[in-house]
C-alpha positions in Angstrom: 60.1 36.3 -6.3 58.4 33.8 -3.7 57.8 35.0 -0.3 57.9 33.2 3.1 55.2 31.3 4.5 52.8 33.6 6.5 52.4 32.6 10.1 49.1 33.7 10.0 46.5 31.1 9.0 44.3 31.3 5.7 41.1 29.5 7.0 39.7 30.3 10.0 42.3 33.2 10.4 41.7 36.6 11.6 42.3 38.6 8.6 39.5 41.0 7.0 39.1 39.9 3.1 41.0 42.8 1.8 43.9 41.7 4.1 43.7 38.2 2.8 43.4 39.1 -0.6 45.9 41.3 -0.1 48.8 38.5 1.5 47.6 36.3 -1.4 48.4 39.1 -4.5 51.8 39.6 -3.1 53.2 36.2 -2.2 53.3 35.8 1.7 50.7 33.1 1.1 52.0 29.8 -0.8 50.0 28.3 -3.3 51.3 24.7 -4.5 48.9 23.3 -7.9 49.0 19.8 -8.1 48.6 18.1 -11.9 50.5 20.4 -14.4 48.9 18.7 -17.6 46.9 20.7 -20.2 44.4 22.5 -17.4 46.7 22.6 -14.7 49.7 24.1 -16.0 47.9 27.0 -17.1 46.4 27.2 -13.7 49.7 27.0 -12.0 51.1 29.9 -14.6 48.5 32.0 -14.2 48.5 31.9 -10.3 52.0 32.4 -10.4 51.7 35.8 -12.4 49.1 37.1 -9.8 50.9 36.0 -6.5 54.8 35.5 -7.6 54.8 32.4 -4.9 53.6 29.0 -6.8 55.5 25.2 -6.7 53.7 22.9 -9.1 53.6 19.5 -8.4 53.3 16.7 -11.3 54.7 13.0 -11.1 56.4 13.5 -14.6 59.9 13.9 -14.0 59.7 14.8 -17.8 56.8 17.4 -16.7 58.7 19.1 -13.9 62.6 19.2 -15.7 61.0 21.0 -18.6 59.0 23.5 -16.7 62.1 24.0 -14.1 64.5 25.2 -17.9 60.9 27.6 -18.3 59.6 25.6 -21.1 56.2 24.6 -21.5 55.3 20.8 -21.9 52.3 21.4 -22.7 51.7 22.7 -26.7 49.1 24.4 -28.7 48.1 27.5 -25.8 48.8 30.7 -26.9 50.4 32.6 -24.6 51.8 30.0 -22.3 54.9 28.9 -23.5 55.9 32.6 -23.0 54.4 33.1 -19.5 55.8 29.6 -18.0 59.0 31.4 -19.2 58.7 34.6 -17.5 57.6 33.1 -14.3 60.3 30.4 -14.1 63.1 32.9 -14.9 62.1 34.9 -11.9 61.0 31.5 -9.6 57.6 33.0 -9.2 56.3 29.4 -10.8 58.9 26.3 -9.6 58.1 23.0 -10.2 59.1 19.1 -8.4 57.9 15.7 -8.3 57.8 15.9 -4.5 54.1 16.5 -3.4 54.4 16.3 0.4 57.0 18.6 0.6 55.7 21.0 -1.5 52.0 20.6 0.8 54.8 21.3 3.9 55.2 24.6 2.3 51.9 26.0 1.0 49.3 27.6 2.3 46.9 27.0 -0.4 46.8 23.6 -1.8 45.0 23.4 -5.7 44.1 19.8 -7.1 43.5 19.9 -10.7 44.3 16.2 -11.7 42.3 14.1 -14.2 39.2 12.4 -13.3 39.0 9.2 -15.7 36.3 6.2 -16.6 37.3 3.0 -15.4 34.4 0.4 -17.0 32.0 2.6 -16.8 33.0 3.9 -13.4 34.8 7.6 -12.2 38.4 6.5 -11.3 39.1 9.0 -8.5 43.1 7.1 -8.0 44.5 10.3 -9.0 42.8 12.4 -6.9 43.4 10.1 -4.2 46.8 10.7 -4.6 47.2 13.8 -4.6 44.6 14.2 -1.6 47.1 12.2 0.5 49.9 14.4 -0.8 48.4 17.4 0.6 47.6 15.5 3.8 51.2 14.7 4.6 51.6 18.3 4.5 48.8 19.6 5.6 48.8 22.4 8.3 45.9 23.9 10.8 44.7 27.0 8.8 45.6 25.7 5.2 42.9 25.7 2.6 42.5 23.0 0.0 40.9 23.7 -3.6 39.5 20.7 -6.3 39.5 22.0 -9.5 39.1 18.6 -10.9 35.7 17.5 -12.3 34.3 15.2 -10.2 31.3 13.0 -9.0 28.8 15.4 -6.7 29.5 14.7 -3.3 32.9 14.0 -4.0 34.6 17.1 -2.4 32.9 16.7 1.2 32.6 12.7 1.1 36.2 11.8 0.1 38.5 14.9 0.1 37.6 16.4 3.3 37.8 12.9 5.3 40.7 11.7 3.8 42.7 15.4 4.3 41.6 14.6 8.1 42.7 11.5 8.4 46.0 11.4 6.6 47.0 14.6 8.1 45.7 13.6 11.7 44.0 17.5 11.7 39.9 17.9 13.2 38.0 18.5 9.8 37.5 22.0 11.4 41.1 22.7 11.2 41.3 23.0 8.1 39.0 24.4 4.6 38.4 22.1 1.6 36.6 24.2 -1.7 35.5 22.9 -4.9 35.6 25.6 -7.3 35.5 24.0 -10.7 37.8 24.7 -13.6 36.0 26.5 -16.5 38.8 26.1 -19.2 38.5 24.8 -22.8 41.9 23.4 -24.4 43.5 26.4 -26.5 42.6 29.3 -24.7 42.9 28.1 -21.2 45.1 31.5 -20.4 41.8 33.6 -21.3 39.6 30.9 -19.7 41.3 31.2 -16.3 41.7 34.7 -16.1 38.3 36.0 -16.7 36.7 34.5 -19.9 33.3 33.2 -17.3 32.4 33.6 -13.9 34.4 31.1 -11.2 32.1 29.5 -9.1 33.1 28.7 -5.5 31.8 26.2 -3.2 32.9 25.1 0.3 32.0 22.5 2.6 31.2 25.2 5.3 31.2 28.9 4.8 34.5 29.8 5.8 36.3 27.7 3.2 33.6 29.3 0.1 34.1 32.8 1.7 38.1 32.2 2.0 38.1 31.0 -1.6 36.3 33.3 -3.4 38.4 36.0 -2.5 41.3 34.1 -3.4 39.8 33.8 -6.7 38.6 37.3 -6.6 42.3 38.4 -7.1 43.0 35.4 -9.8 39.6 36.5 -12.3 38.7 39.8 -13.8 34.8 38.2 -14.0 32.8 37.9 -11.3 33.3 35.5 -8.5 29.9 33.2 -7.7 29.3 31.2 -4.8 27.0 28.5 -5.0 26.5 27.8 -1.3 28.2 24.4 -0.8 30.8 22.0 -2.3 28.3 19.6 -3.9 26.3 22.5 -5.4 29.5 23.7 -6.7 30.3 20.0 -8.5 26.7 19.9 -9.8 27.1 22.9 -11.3 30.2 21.6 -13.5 28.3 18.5 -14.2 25.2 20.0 -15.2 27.2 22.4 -17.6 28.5 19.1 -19.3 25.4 16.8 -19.0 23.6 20.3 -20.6 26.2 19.7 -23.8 25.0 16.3 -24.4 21.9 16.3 -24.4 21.6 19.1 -26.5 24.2 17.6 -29.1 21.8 14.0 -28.5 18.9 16.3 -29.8 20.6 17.8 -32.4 22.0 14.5 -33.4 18.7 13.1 -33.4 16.8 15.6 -35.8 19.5 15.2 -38.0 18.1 12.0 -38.7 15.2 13.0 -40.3 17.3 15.6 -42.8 16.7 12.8 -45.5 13.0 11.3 -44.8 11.5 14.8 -45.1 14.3 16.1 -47.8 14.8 19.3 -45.3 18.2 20.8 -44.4 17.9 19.9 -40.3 21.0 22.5 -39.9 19.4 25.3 -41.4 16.0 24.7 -39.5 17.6 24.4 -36.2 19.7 27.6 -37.3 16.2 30.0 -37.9 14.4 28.0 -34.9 17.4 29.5 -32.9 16.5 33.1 -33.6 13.5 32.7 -30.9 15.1 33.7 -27.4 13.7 30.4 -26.0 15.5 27.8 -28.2 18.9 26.9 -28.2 19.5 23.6 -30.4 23.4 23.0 -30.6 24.9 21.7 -33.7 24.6 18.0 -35.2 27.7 15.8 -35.5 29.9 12.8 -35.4 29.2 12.4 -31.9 30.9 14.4 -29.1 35.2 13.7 -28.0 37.1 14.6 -25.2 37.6 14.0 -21.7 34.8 16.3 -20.9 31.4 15.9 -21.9 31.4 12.2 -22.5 32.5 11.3 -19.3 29.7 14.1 -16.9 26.8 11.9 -17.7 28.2 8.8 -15.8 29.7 10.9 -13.0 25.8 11.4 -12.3 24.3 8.4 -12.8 27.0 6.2 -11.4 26.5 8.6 -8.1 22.9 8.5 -7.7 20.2 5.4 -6.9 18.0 6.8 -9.4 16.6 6.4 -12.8 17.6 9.4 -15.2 16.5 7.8 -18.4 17.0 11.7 -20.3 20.4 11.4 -19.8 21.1 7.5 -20.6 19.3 8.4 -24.0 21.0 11.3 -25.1 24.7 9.3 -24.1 23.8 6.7 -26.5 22.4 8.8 -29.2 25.7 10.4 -29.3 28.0 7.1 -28.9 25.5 5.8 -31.9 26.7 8.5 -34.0 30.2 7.2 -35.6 27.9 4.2 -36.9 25.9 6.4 -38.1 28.8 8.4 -40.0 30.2 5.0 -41.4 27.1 3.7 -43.0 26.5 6.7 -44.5 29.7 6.3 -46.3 29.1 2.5 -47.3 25.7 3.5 -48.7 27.3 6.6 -50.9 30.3 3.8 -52.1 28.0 1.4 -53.2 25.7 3.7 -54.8 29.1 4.8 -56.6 29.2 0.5 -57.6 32.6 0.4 -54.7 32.2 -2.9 -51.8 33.7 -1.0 -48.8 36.2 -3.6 -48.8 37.5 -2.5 -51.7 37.8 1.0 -50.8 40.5 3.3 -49.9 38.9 5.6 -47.3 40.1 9.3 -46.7 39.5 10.6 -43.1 40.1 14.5 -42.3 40.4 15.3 -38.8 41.2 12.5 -35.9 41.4 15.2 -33.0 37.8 15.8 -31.3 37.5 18.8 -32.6 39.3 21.5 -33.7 42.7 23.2 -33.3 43.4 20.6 -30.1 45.9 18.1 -29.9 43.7 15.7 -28.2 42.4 12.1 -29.5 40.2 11.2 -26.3 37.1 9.9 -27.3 37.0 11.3 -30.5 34.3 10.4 -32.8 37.1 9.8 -35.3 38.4 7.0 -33.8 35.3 4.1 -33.7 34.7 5.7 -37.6 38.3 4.6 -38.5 38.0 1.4 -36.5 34.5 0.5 -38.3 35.7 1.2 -42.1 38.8 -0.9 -41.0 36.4 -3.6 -39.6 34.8 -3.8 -42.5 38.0 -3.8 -45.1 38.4 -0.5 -46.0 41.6 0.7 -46.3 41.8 4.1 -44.1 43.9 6.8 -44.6 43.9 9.5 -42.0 45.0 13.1 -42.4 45.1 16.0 -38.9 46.9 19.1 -38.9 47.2 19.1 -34.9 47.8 15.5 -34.4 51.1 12.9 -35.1 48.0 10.4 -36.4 51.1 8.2 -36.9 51.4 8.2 -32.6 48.0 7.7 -31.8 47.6 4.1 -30.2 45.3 1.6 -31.9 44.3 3.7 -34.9 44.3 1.6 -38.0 44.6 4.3 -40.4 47.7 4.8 -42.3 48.9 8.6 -41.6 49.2 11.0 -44.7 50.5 14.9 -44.6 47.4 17.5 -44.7 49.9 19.1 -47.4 49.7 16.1 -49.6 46.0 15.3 -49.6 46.0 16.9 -52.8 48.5 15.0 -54.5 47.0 11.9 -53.1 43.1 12.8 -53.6 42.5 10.5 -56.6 43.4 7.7 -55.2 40.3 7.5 -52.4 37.1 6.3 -53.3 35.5 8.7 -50.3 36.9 11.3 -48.1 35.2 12.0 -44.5 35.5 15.4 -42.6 35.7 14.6 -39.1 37.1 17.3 -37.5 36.5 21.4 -38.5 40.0 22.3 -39.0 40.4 25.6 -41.3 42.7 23.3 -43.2 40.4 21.2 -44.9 38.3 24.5 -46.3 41.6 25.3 -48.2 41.7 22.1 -50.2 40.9 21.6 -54.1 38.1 18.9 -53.5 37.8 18.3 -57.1 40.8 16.5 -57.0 39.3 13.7 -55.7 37.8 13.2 -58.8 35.0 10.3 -58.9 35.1 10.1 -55.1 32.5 10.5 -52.6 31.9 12.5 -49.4 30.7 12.7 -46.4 30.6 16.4 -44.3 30.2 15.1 -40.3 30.5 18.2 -39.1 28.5 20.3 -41.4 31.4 22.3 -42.6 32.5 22.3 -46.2 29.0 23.5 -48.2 28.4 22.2 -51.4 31.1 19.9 -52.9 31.7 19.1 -56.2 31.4 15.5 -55.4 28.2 13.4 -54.2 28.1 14.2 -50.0 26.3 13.3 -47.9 26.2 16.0 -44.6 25.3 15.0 -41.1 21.9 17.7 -41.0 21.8 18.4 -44.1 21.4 15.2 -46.0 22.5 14.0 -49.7 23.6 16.5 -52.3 
């Protein structure tokens, strides 16, 4: 059951850690968690299992009714559904549309709203937002945590000004942390509560010190301080800039599976048994609202050239093109014009077991085939394809590829779904494939595999 608000402030207060820690673990301090969407609702749950005392705020009426009943909104994490329940039913999570109010409350104040590309640029509106939520709240002694991914210099540049000057507090009132979420969509309950290290950042040392014992009592894994905010939101950028590059690389020696007849995939694969390499795997190109989008929140910050980076973004946006010619060259090998073609796509989610479109590689490979007069057909066990805006792919029933199979001229795995390993591809009779994602092994059709080359 939620607690009172403590008199006694979090930041800048005079309790010892373990007397902080311990106010935080059973309630007296509020915590409100702004954003309840796919990271934050776990967030929001899990903090509300550790400290009984958590109000979620979210502008989706839809969002907040739904969580108020104890249901989850927010599908395909185990575990969740059952612990939004169990902390609803005993009001150790609530939920409302009224984010001033609930800052008026709290104590601890947790943004974790999504940082979007506007044309090319970070659109920081939503964090904006809720920053001058919190500020109408705000009280001396709170502490404010950004778990949002955002630009470096973000945290102490925007978010600590504009707390002070919606809120009318001195900036020394007051503690502002970024402490990045580490979460991965469909096993953010594991992610959160210990899975890696939470890394704490503050734009002095009382709001990292105040934070990381917070967070302390929230992980089972070890709690890492990294010395100041923008440290902090390098380190989350890094991780992600790290990702694409290393795809970019692997995507790039793929390219050479077929001018030196090698399997790239299984090179890379022995190379990796020396300690000092690390290649990731080739691909379609890389999805999500994560690692396309890190790259730009660094070199849209900073006056500087960081040509590495530019390079390994557009090796990866090249890769859907890359995918679709390698299915026009297998159909007119087979004597097909791509325009007369009916064209099978497995897997329109970026990758698998997620409910999540965003900048999958799936979606420019449906819109080329289309472009160029294919009919596509498009098959996802984890997503309506039928409700995905501006997909021109007509939506068939991963249960009746089979039925269906003869009538494509070429089938494309997109996504690594378990699904598509179950399915009689010999029913596709005189079809051809193409393997993005390296998944399937030999087919008994002609394939062509992104690594690996023709077969």
């Amino acid at each position: 059951m939620t607690a009172a608000r403590s008199e006694q402030a979090v930041y800048a207060g005079d309790r010892d850690g373990a007397a902080l820690q311990a106010a935080f673990a059973n309630g007296e301090i509020p915590v409100a968690v702004y954003g309840l969407g796919k990271m934050g609702l776990p967030l929001a749950a899990v903090l509300a299992e550790v400290t009984g005392n958590v109000v979620g705020v979210d502008i989706d009426e839809s969002v907040v009714a739904a969580i108020e009943r104890g249901e989850s909104p927010v599908e395909g994490e185990p575990g969740l559904a059952e612990l939004v329940a169990e902390t609803s039913a005993d009001r150790s999570l609530t939920a409302t549309t009224r984010g001033a109010r609930a800052a008026s409350d709290a104590q601890v104040h947790v943004l974790i709203v999504p940082t979007l590309m506007e044309e090319a640029e970070p659109d920081l509106s939503m964090l904006r937002a809720a920053v001058d939520a919190v500020g109408e709240g705000l009280s001396p002694g709170d502490l404010v945590i950004v778990e949002s991914t955002v630009p470096p210099t973000t945290t102490r540049d925007v978010v600590a000004p504009r707390l002070a000057d919606r809120s009318g507090l001195d900036p020394d009132e007051f503690g502002v942390a970024f402490c990045p979420e580490r979460t991965a969509s469909g096993r953010a309950l594991e992610d959160i509560r210990g899975a890696y290290p939470k890394v704490v950042g503050g734009v002095d040392a009382e709001s990292e010190r105040v934070a990381g014992l917070l967070y302390d009592e929230l992980t089972s894994n070890e709690v890492i301080p990294a010395g100041d905010a923008t440290t902090a939101e390098c380190v989350k950028v890094f991780e992600g800039i790290y990702r694409d590059v290393n795809i970019a690389l692997a995507n790039e020696l793929a390219r050479v599976a077929d001018p030196l007849s090698v399997d790239v995939t299984r090179a890379i694969e022995v190379a990796n048994t020396q300690p000092f390499c690390e290649i990731h795997s080739p691909g379609p190109g890389v999805g999500g609202h994560c690692i396309p989008l890190y790259p730009r929140f660094l070199t849209t910050t900073v006056d500087t050239d960081l040509p590495l980076i530019e390079t390994g973004r557009a090796v990866n946006d090249e890769m859907p093109s890359f995918v679709t010619d390698a299915v026009v060259d297998l159909l007119d090998e087979q004597g097909v014009p791509v325009e007369d073609a009916d064209v099978l796509v497995l897997g329109v989610a970026y990758r698998a077991g997620v409910d999540e479109t965003r900048k999958s590689p799936s979606r420019p490979v449906v819109s080329q085939l289309d472009a160029l007069g294919a009919r596509v057909w498009a098959a996802d066990p984890a997503v309506d394809v039928a409700a995905v805006p501006e997909l021109p792919a007509e939506p068939v029933a991963v249960a009746n590829v089979e039925q269906t199979a003869s009538t494509y001229d070429a089938v494309v795995v997109m996504t690594e779904h378990d699904a598509y390993s179950d399915l009689d591809y010999e029913a596709f009779g005189d079809a051809v494939a193409v393997d993005a994602r390296g998944s399937l092994g030999e087919l008994p059709l002609p394939t062509y595999t992104v690594g690996a080359g023709r077969s």
